[in-house]
Each structure stands twice: as C-alpha cells, then as structure tokens.
C-alpha positions as CSV (number, residue, x, y, z in Angstrom):
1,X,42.8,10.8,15.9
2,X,39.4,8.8,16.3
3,X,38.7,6.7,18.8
4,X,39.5,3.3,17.2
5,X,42.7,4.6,16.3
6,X,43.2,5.5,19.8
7,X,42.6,2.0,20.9
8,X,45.0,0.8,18.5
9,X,47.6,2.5,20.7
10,X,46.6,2.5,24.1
11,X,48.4,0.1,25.8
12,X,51.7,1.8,24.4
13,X,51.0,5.1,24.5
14,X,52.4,6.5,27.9
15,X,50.7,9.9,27.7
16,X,47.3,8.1,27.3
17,X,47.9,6.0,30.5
18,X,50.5,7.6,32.3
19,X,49.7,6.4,36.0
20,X,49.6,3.1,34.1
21,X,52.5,2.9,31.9
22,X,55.3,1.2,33.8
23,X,53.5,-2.2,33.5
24,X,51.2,-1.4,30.0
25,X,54.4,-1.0,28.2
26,X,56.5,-3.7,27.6
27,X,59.5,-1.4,26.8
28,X,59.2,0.0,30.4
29,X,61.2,-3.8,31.3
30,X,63.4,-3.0,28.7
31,X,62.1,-6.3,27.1
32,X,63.0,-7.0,23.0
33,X,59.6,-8.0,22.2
34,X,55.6,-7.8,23.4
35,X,56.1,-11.5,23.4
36,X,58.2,-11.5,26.0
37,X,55.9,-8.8,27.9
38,X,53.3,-11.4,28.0
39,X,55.3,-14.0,29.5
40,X,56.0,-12.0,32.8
41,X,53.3,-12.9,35.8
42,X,54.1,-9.5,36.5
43,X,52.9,-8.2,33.5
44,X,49.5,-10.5,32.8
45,X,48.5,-9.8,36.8
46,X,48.7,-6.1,36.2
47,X,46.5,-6.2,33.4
48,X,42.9,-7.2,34.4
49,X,43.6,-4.7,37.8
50,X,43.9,-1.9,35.4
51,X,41.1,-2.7,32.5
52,X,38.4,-3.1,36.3
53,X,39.7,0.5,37.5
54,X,38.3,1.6,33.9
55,X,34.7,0.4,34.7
56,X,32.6,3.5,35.7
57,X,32.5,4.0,39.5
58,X,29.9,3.9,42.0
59,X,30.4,7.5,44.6
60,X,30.5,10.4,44.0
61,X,31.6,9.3,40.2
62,X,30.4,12.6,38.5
63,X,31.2,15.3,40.4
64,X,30.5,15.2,44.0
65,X,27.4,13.6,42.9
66,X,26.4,10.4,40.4
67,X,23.4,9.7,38.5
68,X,21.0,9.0,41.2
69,X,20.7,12.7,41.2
70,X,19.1,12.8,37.3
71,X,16.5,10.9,38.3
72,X,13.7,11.3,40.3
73,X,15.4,9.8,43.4
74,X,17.2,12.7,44.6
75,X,18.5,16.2,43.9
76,X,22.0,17.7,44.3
77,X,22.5,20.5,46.8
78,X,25.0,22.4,44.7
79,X,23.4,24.1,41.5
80,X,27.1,23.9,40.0
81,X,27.6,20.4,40.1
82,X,28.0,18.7,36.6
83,X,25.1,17.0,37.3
84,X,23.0,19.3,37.0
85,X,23.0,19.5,32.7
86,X,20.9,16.5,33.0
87,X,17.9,18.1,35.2
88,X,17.8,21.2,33.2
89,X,18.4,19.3,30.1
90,X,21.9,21.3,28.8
91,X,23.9,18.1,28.7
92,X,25.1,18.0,25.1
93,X,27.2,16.0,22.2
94,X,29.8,18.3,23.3
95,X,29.7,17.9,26.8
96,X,28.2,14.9,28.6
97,X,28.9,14.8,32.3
98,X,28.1,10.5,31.7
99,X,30.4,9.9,29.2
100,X,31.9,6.8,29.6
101,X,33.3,6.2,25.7
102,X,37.1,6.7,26.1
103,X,37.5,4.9,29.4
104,X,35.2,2.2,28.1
105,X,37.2,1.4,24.6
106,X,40.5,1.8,27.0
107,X,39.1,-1.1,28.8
108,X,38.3,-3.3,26.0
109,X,41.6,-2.6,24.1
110,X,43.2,-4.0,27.4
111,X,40.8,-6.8,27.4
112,X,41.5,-7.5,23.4
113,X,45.3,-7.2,24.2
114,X,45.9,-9.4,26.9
115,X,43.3,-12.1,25.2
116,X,45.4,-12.1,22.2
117,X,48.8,-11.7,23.9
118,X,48.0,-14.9,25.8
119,X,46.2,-17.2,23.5
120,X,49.1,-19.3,23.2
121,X,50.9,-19.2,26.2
122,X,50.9,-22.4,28.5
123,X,54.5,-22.4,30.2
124,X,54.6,-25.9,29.5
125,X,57.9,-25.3,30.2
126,X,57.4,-25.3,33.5
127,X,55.1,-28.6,34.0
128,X,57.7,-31.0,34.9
129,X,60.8,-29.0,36.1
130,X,58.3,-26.9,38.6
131,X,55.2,-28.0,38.8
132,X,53.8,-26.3,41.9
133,X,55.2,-22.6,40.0
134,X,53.2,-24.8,37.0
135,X,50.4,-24.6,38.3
136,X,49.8,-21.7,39.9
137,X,49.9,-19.6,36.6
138,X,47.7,-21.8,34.7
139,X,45.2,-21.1,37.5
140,X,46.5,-17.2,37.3
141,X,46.3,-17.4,33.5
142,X,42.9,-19.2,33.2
143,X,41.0,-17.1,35.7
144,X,42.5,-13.9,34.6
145,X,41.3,-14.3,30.9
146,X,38.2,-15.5,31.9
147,X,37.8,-12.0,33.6
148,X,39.0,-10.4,30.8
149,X,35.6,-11.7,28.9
150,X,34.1,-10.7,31.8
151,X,35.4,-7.0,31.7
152,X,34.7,-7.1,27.9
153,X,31.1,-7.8,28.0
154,X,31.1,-5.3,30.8
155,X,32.3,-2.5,29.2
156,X,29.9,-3.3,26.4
157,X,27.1,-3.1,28.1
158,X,28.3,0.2,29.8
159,X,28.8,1.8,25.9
160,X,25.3,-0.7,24.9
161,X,22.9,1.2,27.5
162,X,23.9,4.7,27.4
163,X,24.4,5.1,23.4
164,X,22.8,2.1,22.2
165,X,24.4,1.0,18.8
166,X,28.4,1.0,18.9
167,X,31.4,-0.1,16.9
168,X,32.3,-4.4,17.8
169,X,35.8,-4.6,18.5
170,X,36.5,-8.1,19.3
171,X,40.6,-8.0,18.5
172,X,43.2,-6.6,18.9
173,X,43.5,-3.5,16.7
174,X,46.5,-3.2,14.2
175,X,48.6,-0.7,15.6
176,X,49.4,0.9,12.2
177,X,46.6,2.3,9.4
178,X,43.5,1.2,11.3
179,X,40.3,0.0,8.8
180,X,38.1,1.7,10.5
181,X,35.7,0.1,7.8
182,X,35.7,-2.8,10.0
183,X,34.7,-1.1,12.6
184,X,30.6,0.4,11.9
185,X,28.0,1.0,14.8
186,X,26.8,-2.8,15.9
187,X,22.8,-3.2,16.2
188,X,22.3,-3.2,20.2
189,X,20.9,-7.2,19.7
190,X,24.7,-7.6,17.7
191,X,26.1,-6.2,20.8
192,X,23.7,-8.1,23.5
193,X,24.9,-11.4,21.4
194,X,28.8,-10.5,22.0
195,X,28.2,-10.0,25.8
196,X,25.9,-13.3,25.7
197,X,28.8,-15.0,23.8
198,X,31.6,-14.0,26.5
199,X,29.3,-14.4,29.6
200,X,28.8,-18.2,27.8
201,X,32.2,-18.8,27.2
202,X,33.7,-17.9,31.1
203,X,31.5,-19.3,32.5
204,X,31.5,-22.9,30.2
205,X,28.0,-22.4,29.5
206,X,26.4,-23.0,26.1
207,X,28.2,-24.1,23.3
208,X,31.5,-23.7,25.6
209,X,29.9,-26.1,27.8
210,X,31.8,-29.6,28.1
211,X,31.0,-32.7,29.3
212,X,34.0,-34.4,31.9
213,X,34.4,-36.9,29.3
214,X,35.1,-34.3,26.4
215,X,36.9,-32.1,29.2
216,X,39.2,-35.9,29.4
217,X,39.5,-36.6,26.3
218,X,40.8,-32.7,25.4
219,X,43.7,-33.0,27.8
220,X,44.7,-36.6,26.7
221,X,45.6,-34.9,23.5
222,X,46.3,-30.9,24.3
223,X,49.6,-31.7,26.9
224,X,47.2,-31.7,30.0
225,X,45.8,-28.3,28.9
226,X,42.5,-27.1,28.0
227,X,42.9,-24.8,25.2
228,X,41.0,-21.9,24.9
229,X,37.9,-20.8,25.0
230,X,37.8,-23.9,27.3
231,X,40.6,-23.1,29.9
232,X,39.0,-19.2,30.1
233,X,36.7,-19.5,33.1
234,X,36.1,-17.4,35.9
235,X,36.2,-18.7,39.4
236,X,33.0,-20.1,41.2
237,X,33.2,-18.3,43.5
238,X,35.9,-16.7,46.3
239,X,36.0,-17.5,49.6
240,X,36.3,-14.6,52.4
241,X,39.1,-16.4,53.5
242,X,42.1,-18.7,52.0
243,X,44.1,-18.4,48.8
244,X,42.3,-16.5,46.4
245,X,40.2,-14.0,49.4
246,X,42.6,-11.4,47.8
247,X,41.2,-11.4,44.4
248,X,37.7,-10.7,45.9
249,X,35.7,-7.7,44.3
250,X,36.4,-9.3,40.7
251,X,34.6,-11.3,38.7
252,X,33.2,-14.9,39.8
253,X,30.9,-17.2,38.6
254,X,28.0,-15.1,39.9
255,X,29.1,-11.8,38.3
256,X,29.0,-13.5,34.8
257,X,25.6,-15.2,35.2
258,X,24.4,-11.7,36.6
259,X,25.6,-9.5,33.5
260,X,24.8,-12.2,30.9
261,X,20.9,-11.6,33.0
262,X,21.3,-8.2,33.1
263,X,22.1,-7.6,29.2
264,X,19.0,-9.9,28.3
265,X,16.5,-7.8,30.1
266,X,18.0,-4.7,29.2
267,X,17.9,-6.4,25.2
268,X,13.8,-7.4,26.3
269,X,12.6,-3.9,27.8
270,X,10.7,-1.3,25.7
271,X,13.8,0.9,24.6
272,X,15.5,-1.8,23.1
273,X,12.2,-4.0,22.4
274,X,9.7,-1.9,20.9
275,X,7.6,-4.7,19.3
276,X,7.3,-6.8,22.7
277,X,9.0,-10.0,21.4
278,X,8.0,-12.2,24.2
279,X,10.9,-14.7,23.1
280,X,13.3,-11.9,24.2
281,X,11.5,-12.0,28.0
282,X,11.6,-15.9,28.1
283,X,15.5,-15.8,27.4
284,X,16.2,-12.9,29.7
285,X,13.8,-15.2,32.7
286,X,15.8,-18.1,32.0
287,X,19.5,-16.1,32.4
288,X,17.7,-14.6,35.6
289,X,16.8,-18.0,37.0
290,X,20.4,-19.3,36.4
291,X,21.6,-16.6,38.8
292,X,18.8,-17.6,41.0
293,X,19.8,-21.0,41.2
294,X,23.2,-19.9,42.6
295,X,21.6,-19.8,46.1
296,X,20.5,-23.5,46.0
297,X,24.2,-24.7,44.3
298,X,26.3,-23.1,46.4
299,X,24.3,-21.8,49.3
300,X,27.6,-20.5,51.5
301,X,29.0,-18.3,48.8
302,X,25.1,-17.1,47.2
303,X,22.4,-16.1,49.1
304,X,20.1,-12.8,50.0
305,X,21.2,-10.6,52.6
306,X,20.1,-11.3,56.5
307,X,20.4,-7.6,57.2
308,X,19.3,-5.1,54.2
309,X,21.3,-2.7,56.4
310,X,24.8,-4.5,55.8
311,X,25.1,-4.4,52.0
312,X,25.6,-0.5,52.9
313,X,26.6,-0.1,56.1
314,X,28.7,-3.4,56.8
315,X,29.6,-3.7,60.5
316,X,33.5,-3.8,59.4
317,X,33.5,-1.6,56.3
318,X,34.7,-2.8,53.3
319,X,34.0,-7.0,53.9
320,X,32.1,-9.5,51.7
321,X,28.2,-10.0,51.4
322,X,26.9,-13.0,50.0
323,X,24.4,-11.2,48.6
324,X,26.9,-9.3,46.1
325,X,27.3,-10.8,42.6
326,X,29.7,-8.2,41.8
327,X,30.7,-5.7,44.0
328,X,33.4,-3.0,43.9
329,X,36.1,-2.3,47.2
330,X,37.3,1.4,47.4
331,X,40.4,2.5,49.4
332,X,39.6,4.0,52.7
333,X,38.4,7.4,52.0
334,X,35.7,9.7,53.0
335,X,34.7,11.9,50.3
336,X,31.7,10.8,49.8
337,X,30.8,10.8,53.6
338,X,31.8,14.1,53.6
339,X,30.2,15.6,50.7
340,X,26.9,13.6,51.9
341,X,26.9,14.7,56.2
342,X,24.3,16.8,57.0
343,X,26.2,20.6,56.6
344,X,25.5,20.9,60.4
345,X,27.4,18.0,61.1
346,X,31.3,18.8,61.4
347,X,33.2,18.8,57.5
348,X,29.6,17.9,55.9
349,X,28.7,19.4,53.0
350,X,25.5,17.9,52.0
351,X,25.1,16.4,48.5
352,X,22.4,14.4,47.3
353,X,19.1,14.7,49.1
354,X,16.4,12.5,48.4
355,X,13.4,13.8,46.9
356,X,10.1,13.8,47.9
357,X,8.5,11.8,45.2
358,X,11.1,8.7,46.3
359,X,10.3,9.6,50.0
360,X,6.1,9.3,49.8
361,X,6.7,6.2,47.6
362,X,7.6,4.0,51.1
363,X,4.7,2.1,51.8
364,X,4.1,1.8,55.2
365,X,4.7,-1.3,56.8
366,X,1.1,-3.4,56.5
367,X,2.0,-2.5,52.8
368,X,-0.7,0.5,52.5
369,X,0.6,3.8,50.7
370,X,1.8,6.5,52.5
371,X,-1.0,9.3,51.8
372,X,-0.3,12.8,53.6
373,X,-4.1,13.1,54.1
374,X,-4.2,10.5,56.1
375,X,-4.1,12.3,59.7
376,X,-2.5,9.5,61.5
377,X,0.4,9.8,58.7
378,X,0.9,13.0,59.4
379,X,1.4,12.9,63.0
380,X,4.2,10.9,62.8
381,X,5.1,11.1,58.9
382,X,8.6,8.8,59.3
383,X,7.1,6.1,61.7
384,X,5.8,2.9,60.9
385,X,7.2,2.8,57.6
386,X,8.8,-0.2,54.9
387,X,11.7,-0.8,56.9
388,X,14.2,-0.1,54.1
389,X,13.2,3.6,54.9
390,X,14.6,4.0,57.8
391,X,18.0,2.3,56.2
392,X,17.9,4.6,53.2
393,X,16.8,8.1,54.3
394,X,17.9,10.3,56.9
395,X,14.8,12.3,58.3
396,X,14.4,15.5,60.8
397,X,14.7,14.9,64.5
398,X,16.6,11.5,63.3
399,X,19.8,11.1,65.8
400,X,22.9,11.4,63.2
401,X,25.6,8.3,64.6
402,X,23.3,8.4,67.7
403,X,24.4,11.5,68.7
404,X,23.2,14.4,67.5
405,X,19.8,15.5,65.6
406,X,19.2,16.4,62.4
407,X,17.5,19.8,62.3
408,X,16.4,20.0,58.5
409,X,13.5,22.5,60.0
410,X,12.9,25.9,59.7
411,X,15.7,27.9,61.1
412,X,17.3,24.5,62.6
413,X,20.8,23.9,61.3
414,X,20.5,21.7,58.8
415,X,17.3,24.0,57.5
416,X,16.3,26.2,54.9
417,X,17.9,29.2,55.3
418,X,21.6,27.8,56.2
419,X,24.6,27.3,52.8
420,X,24.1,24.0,51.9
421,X,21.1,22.8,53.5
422,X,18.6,20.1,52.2
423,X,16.6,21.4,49.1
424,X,14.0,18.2,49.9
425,X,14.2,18.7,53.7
426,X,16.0,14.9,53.7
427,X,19.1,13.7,53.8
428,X,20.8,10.6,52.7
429,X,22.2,7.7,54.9
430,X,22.5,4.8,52.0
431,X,26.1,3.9,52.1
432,X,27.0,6.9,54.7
433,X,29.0,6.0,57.6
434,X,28.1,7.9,60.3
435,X,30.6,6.9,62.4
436,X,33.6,8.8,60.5
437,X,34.9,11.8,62.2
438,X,35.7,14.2,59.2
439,X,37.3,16.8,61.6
440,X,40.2,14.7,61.8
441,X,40.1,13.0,58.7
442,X,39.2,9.6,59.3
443,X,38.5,7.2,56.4
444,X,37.0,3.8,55.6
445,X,37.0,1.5,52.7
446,X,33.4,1.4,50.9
447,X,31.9,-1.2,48.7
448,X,29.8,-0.4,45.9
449,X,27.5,-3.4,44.7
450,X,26.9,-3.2,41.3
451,X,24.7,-6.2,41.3
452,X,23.3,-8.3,43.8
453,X,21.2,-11.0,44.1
454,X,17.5,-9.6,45.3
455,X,17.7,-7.1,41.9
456,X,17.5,-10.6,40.0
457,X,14.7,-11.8,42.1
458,X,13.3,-8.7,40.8
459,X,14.5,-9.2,37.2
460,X,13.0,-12.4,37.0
461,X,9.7,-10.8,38.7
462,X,9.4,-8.5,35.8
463,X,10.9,-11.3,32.6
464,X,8.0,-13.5,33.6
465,X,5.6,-11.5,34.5
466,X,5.9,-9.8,30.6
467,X,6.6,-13.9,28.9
468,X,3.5,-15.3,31.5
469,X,1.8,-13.0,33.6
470,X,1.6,-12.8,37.4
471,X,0.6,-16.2,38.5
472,X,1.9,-18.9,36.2
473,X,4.8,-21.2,36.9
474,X,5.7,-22.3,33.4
475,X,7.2,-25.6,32.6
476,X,11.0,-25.0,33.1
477,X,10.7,-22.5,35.9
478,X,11.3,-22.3,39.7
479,X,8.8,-19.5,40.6
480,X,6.0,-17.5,39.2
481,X,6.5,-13.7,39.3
482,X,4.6,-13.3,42.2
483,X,6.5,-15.4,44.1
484,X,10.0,-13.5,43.2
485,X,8.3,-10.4,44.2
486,X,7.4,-11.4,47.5
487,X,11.1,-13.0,47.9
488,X,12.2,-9.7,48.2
489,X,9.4,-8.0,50.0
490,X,9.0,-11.2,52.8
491,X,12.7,-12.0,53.6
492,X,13.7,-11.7,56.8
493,X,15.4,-8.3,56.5
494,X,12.7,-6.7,55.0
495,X,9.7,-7.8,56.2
496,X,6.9,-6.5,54.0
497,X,3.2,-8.1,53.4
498,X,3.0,-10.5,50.1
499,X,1.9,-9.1,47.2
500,X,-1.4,-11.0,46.8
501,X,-2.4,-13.5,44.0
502,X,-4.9,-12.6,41.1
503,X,-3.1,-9.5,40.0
504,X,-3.6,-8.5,36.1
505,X,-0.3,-8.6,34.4
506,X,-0.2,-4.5,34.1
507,X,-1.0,-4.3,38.3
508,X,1.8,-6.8,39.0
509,X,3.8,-4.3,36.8
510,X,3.5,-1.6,38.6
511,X,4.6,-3.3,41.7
512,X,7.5,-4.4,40.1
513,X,8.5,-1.3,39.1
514,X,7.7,0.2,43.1
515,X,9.8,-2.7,44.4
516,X,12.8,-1.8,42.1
517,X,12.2,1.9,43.6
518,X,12.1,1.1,47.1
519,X,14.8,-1.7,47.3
520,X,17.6,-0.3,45.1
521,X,17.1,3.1,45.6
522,X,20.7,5.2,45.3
523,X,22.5,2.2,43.6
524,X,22.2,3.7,40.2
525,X,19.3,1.8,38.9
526,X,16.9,3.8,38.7
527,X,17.8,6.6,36.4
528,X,18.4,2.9,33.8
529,X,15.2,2.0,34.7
530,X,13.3,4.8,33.2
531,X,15.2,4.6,30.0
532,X,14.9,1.2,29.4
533,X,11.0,1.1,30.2
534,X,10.5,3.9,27.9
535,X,8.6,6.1,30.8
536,X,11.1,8.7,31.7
537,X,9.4,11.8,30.5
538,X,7.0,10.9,32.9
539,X,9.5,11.0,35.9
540,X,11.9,13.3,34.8
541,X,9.8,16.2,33.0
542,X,8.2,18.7,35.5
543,X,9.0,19.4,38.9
544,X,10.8,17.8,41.7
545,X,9.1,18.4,45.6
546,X,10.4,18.2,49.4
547,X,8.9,18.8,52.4
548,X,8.7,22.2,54.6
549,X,9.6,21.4,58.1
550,X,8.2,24.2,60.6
551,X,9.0,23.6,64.7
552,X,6.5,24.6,67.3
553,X,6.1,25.7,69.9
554,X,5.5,22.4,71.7
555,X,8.4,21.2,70.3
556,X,6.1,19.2,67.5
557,X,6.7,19.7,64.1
558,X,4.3,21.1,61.2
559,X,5.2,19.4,57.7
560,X,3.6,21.0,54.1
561,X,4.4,18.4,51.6
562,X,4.4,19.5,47.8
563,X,7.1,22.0,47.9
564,X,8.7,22.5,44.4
565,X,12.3,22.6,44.6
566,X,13.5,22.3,40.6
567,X,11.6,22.1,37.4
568,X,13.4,19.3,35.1
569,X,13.7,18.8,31.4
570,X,13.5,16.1,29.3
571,X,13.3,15.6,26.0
572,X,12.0,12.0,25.3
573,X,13.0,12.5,21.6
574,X,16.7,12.3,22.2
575,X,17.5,11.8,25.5
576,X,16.8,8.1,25.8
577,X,20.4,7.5,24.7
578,X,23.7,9.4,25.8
579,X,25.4,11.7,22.7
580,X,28.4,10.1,21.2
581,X,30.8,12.7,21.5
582,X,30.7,14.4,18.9
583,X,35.1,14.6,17.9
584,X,34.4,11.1,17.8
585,X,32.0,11.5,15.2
586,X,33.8,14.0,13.6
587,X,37.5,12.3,13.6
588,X,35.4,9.3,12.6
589,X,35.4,9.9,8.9
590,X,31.6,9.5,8.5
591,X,32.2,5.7,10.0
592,X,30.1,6.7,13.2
593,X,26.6,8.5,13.2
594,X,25.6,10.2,15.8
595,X,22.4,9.5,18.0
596,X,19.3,11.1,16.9
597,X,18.1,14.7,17.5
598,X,21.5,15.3,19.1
C-alpha cells in the first residue's frame, strides 16, 4: 500500500494509530456516522493534540542523539547510534535515520480530516438556548482549525526541506480507490505557495485579510458567523496565565508569522534558489519584518529574551519565554539529561559533545577571534569569551551544578581513556539541567523552541543583506541588515561589540552565517543551514577535531588543539536532500521519483 493510500485510511485504521484510536475513530463512541464524530468537543479537541505529537521532536529525537550531531556542531559519543550513517555517509533510500515521511502525511491527513469534517459545523443550535456553551466552541472550533493550517504548512515544510519536491494533498483523501494521479511530486515553490497560503489564511493576512466593515457586514448575513477561511484564525497570542494558559506550546499568531518567514527564506536560499532571484529575498525580508514587528504590537507577549540562559535552562523548567514563537513542552523526564551528564557524573552517559570547530568559532568578548596562537588565549583558553559560551558548552575544570568538576583531561574521569568519555574533550550544557539527580530518578519538563524571535532578527539580517546589502534601509523597512545583526549581538543578554558599518555584502555574509552558529547552536539549525546555503561539503566532508587536555604538575593544564576525532562523508551530489523511502517509491506505481543519485 503506498503512502497516499495510507493516508486515505489513517484516521480509521486502529493498527496504524493504536495509542490513538479511541478518539481517531468515530466507531470507538459507537456513533452511526463520522458526522456525528465531528460534532463531539471531545472529539475535535483530541484532534489538533494528536496531528502536534506528529511534528518531529526536539531531544534526543533520533536515537539518543538528533541532528545537531550530523553537522559540524558536535559528535555523538556512541559509534552505534543511528546517527552515525550520516557522518560516514551510509544513510540510504532504505534506511534514513531522519525520515520523517509517514509521520508527516499522518499529520496532514489529520489536518485535511478535521478541516473537512468541520467546514460546516457552527452549533447554531446552541446560540440562543446556551449561549455561554455557544460560544465557547466557536472560540474552540475557530482556533483549533486555524491550527490545523498551521500544523499543515508545518508538516509541509518538514517533508519541503528534507526531500524537496513532494505530493500536495490539500483534502481529504477518498477512503476507497485513491487517484494517486492527483497526487504527483509539487515543485518546492508549489509547496512554499501552500504553506504561504495557510500561514495567510490563519492568520487573516492577505487575501484573507478583512476590513471590520466587511468583517460587519459578513455576520449581518452569515447568522453571526464568519464562515471559513474567515472564522480559521489562530490566537494572538496566550497569556501565561488565564483561560487559554493551557493551550500554550501551540500555535499563536507568532508561530504562523514565523513559519510563513521561515518557508520564504528557505524558498530564497541557494538550494532552493539557484539563480539568485532577488524578488524571492525581498518577500522572505518582508515575512521576517512582520514577525519583527510582533515586539512593537504586542510588546508583553513578543519580545527577545533578557537572559539567553533561560530559553534553555528556565529557572522553573518547563514555563513560557516571550522570546518563543513556537515552542514545544515535554513531560518531565530526563533522558536526555541523562544520556548528556558527563559519564563521571552519577547515571550520565555522555552523548553529544561539541566539536572543536563550533568551540574555536566563539569570539572572544571585544569581538576578536579566538586564535590558539595567541599565548594569552591559551593560558586561559575558556575565559573571556562571547558570553553564549559559557551557556552553551561545558569545559574542563568547569563546576558541574556547582559541585563537582569536570575532569575531561588525561586520566581525569570524564577523560580519554574512561567508556564513554568526551571524543572533543567538551561536553554539552545547552538545555541540560544540572540540577537533576539521575540516581534517584528525578525528572523535569523541557521546552524545546523551535523558533524564536532573535533567529528572525537573524533571518531578516541575511534576506536584506542578499535584496540590499549591508547598510541600506529600503523604503518599506524597519532596519538595515546591520542593524538586525547587532540586535542580537548588543542586547542585553548577550553583550557583544556591533558589527561595524561599511561591510561589503559577501563580509556581512559571513557574519551572518557566524551569528547563526554561535547563537543557535544545538537547536537544530545548523545542520539546515548548510543545506540550504549550498556549503555543506565544505563543513561536513573531512575531519572533525577536539582538544587534548593534559594535567600538570602544578595543577595547570596543557591543551593541543587539532586533534582528529572522525573523518565525515558527504556527498554534495545527493545528499542535499533526504531519500524518499524507497517502498514509497516502489508501492507508488511510478507516481513518485526518487531524489537524484539515490
């Protein structure tokens, strides 16, 4: 069975979504129709939770390790993990440690379905005989499909990046003798327009966009009820506290702004622009500035961080940052934690270990490179650095939870020499909670931001920068590119000299590209970012180095940089996009093609 056909019968199938079935399938209520099914509150607020659990994760997502560790960022401890076919280039059409193409289709079907199921339904029923029960579902109804285009365009641009052209599915599959005709790989700007179009239409921008009178002059003559597209918006935004402080973690006003941003530059970079079309970098600035302007309309619920710190390591673990445009909660747990604690620290395992290459990239703090001939560097090779270094990566001699130090040295005990040590002689502390004791099992909820606002500072950086150059504040436009640089660097939290003025467009480039580094290290942006700038072979083909740590005598420490600790492959003819998976091709029929050179 191919995958569209598998679609077609998802929501019914219980051995496709088993831990899901008692509210997927309608028959599960012993109901006589889907009709009914889709008039249950029940039902329709059970939906959305499970197409969002089908987005790809954030820890630990492959493995014990995610895709921070195929890139140049970090390397994983464990030569068996899964995520290891991507550094030694054996990850295949068979087997793809990344693939997202089931889970993704699962989630549109979902999407598709409860879009359809609902198009109609208004429980007008209930505007005069209960009016308070009235409206609460309209504002249930109307928020959870605008999520639903939300989650669609999502998922798309999950399937868009990794495997480029895909098959458009924007209904609800006949459940019997799918066309898969219908159903051909999209071009990736065919795709970029859908997830344009949705972004548009939940968040009333564009055409969907209405005036109050029109909005008036619609409900006059539509029973007091937008009809949709109109009536499918997500919310602005949700407050910490209140009614709707339970649906945090879903999509809001900022989360839409931020993907329809996010598709656009992804749509204007190299990969997916090879002739430069400087139209495509205009529109992606323009989508970058509207989630920019989020900080100036609603300043309470929008703004950059105070402390960089707190977007990982939140003082109550698991609460709301301003600074998150969409963000995902997880369950206490502490797998990750575990499988990312220094091994000498009780029920760590170490994981991912960041490399040297992302290490030497921190500046040091009056913005000069880090350059281990520099004597005075070397002395003291983890002081005086960008402070996002001291947030990101754990170092030797560093006091783990203030407690006890890390000993990645030479015979220390989180060394060379000892199971599960540090290949790169660092450790990780991005999103680790030092404070969990693992020997007796203690957990926390995590949050995983899958976009924030200072990566659109950054976005817009790099959209104008390509459109304009470095300096220029065109007509239309809030900031040069310069000047949404240095509103990352320069905010409070952060703290880093301005990038100066009078910068050619290729030098203002390259700082972009460092700032993305430095400030969004381990969020899984950068193995994208390679990709979609068309540079990876030069990252991720050749060798990966740490450090040597050696003790003296004196208790000082004697570091040789350079150490090679993996030799990566990549082959830039086919591994800019994922593999479909090849029974997909196969049970396709000849409708999908596969990626080239796969």
């Amino acid at each position: 069975m191919n995958t569209i056909k598998k679609i077609g019968i998802l929501l019914f199938a219980t051995a496709t979504l088993s831990s899901c079935s008692d509210y997927l399938d309608p028959w599960e209520y012993t109901l006589a129709t889907e009709q009914k099914a889709f008039e249950l509150t029940s039902y329709l607020n059970a939906m959305p939770v499970t197409a969002y659990s089908y987005l790809p994760g954030g820890f630990n997502r492959i493995g014990n390790s995610y895709m921070t560790a195929a890139s140049d960022e970090s390397e994983e401890v464990n030569d068996m993990e899964a995520i290891q076919m991507f550094n030694n280039g054996t990850w295949n059409k068979y087997y793809n440690p990344d693939d997202v193409w089931a889970n993704c289709f699962k989630g549109i079907r979902i999407a598709n379905d409860y879009l359809q199921g609902t198009d109609t339904l208004t429980w007008s029923g209930l505007r005069y005989s209960n009016p308070v029960e009235y409206t609460t579902r309209m504002v249930e109804l109307t928020r959870n499909r605008g999520e639903m285009h939300f989650l669609r365009g999502m998922f798309y641009f999950e399937l868009m990046k990794r495997y480029g052209r895909v098959p458009l599915i924007k209904d609800k599959a006949n459940l019997i003798g799918m066309d898969l005709s219908k159903y051909p790989q999209s071009p990736v700007d065919s795709i970029v327009e859908f997830i344009v179009n949705e972004c548009d239409l939940c968040s009333s921008r564009g055409a969907y966009a209405l005036t109050q009178s029109q909005k008036d002059t619609i409900l006059k003559y539509n029973k007091k009820v937008l009809p949709s597209p109109y009536r499918d918006t997500v919310a602005v935004y949700y407050a910490s506290t209140g009614t709707y402080a339970g649906r945090q973690f879903r999509a809001t006003l900022g989360s839409v702004l931020a993907l329809k941003a996010k598709a656009l530059i992804y749509a204007a970079s190299p990969q997916f622009n090879p002739t430069n079309n400087l139209d495509k970098w205009i529109r992606a600035a323009n989508a970058c500035q509207s989630v920019i302007e989020l900080t100036t309309k609603y300043p309470t619920f929008y703004k950059q961080g105070t402390n960089y710190a707190d977007l990982f390591q939140p003082t109550t673990w698991g609460n709301w940052n301003n600074e998150y445009l969409f963000a995902r909660k997880f369950s206490a747990f502490n797998s990750f934690d575990a499988a990312n604690f220094p091994i000498s620290m009780k029920g760590g395992k170490t994981g991912t270990c960041p490399t040297a290459e992302l290490v030497d990239a921190y500046e040091m703090a009056d913005g000069t490179p880090f350059n281990w001939s520099n004597p005075a560097h070397i002395a003291a090779p983890y002081a005086g650095r960008d402070p996002r270094f001291a947030k990101t990566i754990l170092t030797n001699g560093e006091m783990f939870n203030n407690a006890i130090a890390v000993q990645a040295y030479v015979g220390g005990d989180a060394g060379p020499g000892i199971y599960h040590a540090s290949k790169t002689g660092y450790y990780l502390k991005k999103y680790i909670n030092q404070t969990l004791d693992l020997n007796t099992g203690k957990t926390a909820a995590k949050v995983w931001s899958v976009m924030r606002l200072s990566e659109f500072y950054l976005f817009y950086a790099e959209a104008i920068n390509e459109a304009y150059g470095p300096d220029v504040l065109p007509i239309g436009f809030t900031l040069s590119a310069t000047a949404a640089l240095n509103a990352v660097r320069t905010r409070a939290s952060v703290a880093m000299p301005a990038v100066p003025s009078g910068l050619t467009q290729s030098q203002l480039r390259d700082k972009i590209i460092h700032e993305r580094r430095i400030e969004l290290a381990f969020e899984d942006v950068r193995y994208w970012d390679l990709r979609r700038w068309k540079i990876a072979e030069n990252f991720l083909q050749g060798e990966i180095h740490g450090v040597s740590i050696v003790k003296n005598t004196d208790g000082s420490f004697t570091y040789t940089p350079n150490v090679v600790v993996e030799k990566r492959a990549f082959d830039k003819n086919k591994m800019y996009l994922h593999p479909i998976p090849q029974y997909e091709v196969d049970r396709a029929g000849g409708i999908l093609e596969q990626n080239p050179n796969w």
